[in-house]
N, C-alpha and C positions, 0 to 999 in steps of 0.2 A: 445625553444632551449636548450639543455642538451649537457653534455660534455660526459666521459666514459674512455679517452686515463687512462690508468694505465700507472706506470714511465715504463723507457725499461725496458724488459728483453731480457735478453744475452743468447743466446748459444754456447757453443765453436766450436759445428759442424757448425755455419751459414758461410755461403758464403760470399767473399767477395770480389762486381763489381771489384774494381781496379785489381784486379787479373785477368780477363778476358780484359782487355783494353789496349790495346798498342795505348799510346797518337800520336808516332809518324806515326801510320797507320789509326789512326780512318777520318773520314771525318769530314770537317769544321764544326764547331759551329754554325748553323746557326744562324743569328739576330732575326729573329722571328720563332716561333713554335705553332702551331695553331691544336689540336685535339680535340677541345670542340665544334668545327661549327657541328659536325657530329651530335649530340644530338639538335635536333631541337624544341624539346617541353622541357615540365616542366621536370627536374632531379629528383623531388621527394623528402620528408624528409627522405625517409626507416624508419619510427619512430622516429627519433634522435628528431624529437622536441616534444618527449613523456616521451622515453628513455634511456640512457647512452649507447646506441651502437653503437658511432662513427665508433669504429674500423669498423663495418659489415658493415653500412651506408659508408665508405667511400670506402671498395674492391665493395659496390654494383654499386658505381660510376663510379670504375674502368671498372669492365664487360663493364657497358654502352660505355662508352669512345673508349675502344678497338673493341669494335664488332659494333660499329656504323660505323667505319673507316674500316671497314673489311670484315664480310660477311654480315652484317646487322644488324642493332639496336636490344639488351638482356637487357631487365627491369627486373632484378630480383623485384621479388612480396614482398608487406611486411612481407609476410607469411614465406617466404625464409629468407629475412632476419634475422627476431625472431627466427626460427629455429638453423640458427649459433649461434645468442646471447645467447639464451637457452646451447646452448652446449660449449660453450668457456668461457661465462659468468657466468657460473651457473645461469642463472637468472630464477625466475620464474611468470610468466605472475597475477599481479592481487597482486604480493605481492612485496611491492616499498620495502622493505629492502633485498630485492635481488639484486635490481639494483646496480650492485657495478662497473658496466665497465669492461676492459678486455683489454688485450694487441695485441700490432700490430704483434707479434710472433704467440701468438696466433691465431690470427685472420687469417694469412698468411698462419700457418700449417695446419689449417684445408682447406682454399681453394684449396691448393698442393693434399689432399689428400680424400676430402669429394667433393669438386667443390660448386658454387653458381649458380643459375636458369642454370645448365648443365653445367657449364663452369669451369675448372679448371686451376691454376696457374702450368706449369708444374717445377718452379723454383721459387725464391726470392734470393735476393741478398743485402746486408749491404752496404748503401753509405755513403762516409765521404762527413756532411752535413758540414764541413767547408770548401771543395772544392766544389765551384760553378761553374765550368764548370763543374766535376762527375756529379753536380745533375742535369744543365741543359743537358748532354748529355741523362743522363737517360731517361729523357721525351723526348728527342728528338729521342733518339734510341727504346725506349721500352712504347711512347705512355702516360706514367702517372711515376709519381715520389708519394709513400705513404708514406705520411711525418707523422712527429708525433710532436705538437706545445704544448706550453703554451696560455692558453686564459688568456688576461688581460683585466678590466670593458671596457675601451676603447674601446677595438676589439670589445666585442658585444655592445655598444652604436655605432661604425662606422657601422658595418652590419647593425643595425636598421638603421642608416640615411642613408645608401645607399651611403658608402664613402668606400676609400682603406684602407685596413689594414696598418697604421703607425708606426713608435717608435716615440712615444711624451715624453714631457719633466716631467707627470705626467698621467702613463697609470692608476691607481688605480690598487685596490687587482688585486692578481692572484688567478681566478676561476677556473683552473683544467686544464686539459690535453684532447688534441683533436685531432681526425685523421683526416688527410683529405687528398685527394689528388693535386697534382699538375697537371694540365691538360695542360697547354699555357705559354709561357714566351716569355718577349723580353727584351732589355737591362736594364729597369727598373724596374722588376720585373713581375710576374705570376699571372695567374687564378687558384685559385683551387675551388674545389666544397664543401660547406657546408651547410646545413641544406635547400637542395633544390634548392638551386641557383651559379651563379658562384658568389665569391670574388674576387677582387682584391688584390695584395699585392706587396708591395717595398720588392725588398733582403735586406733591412737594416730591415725591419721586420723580415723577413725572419731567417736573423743571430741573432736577438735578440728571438725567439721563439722557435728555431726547436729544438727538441733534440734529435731527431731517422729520417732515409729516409729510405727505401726499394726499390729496382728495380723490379716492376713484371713482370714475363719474362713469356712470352708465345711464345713459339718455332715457333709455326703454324701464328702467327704474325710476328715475324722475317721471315721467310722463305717465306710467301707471299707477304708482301710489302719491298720486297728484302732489309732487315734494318740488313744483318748479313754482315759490311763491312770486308779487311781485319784485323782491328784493334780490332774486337770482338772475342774469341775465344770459337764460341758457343759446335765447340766438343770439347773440355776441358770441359767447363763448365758442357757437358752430361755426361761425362764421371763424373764429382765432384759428381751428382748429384745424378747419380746411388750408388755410394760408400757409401754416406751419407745416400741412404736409402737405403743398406742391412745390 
């Protein structure tokens, strides 16, 4: 198991979900949210329990996630993988003090504009992870929520025994920075995917770890499982999107 998240990085150009959400139009909250049944076998580590590329390892989850629910199950390859990490990470294969990890901006810009096993993000968008309705609409509207966490000894001693992620009264050191995604939620907290498998987690975790979310927006997902209600404003959003990138 290896970590990789580097702290955020900002850009002033980034998007930003609340801007496209009119609370008063969007549709109910649902109590549960369930897009992880679609991936039916193993998730795969993509490396992460080799090497520091959470960030790739976790949009490779996302692919999985959204095109299972859609036109069909995309496993990006580890080969795919390594190829991002190589070019966001500078890393280079065979020499560990490369391995330095990489940011979820990073990781993001290149799927917008490189794509992962074919599949590209045609957007992303900044969620404020202190609004927990924002974040579970996200996964509720856009299929995955790409969070960015703190790991404490705890976390990975719970992952080893096959427990939920908690806030306890004595988590031990902070071990670094980690991507991962949010796939599932209900009122007490989410699935997200890491190093292969799904985790559990409480939002009291939750608010005690995250320090970055992204919405990834794929159009061709909105537009086929009819998820653009009137409270999303996805032509704004084309229109941000285009300006940002001329």
């Amino acid at each position: 198991m290896k970590l990789g998240k580097l702290p955020p990085k900002f850009d002033p150009r980034s998007l930003k979900l609340a801007n496209y959400l009119d609370p008063a139009a969007l549709p109910p909250l649902l109590p549960l949210v369930n897009w992880s049944d679609g991936v039916a076998g193993d998730w795969g580590t993509m490396g992460n329990d080799r090497i520091g590329d959470c960030t790739c390892a976790g949009l490779g989850h996302i692919v999985m996630t959204i095109t299972s629910n859609a036109d069909g199950l995309v496993i990006p390859s580890d080969a795919e993988i390594l190829q991002m990490y190589e070019a966001i990470g500078h890393y280079v294969p065979g020499d560990p003090n490369s391995d330095q990890g990489a940011t979820e901006l990073d990781a993001l810009s290149f799927m917008r504009q490189t794509g992962l096993a074919g599949v590209k993000l045609d957007a992303f968008a900044e969620v404020d992870q202190s609004k927990l309705d924002e974040v579970k609409m996200t996964v509720q509207l856009f299929g995955a929520a790409y969070i960015g966490v703190s790991i404490m000894q705890a976390d990975i001693d719970n992952f080893q025994g096959g427990k939920p992620w908690t806030v306890g009264a004595n988590d031990g050191a902070m071990l670094g920075g980690h991507a991962i995604p949010i796939v599932d939620f209900d009122e007490g907290g989410g699935n997200c995917v890491t190093w292969g498998s799904l985790q559990s987690f409480t939002w009291d975790w939750f608010a005690a770890r995250c320090d970055e979310v992204h919405a990834p927006l794929f159009f061709k997902w909105i537009s086929d499982l009819g998820l653009s209600p009137s409270g999303f404003d996805l032509a704004r959003l084309e229109s941000d999107v285009q300006s940002v990138s001329d």
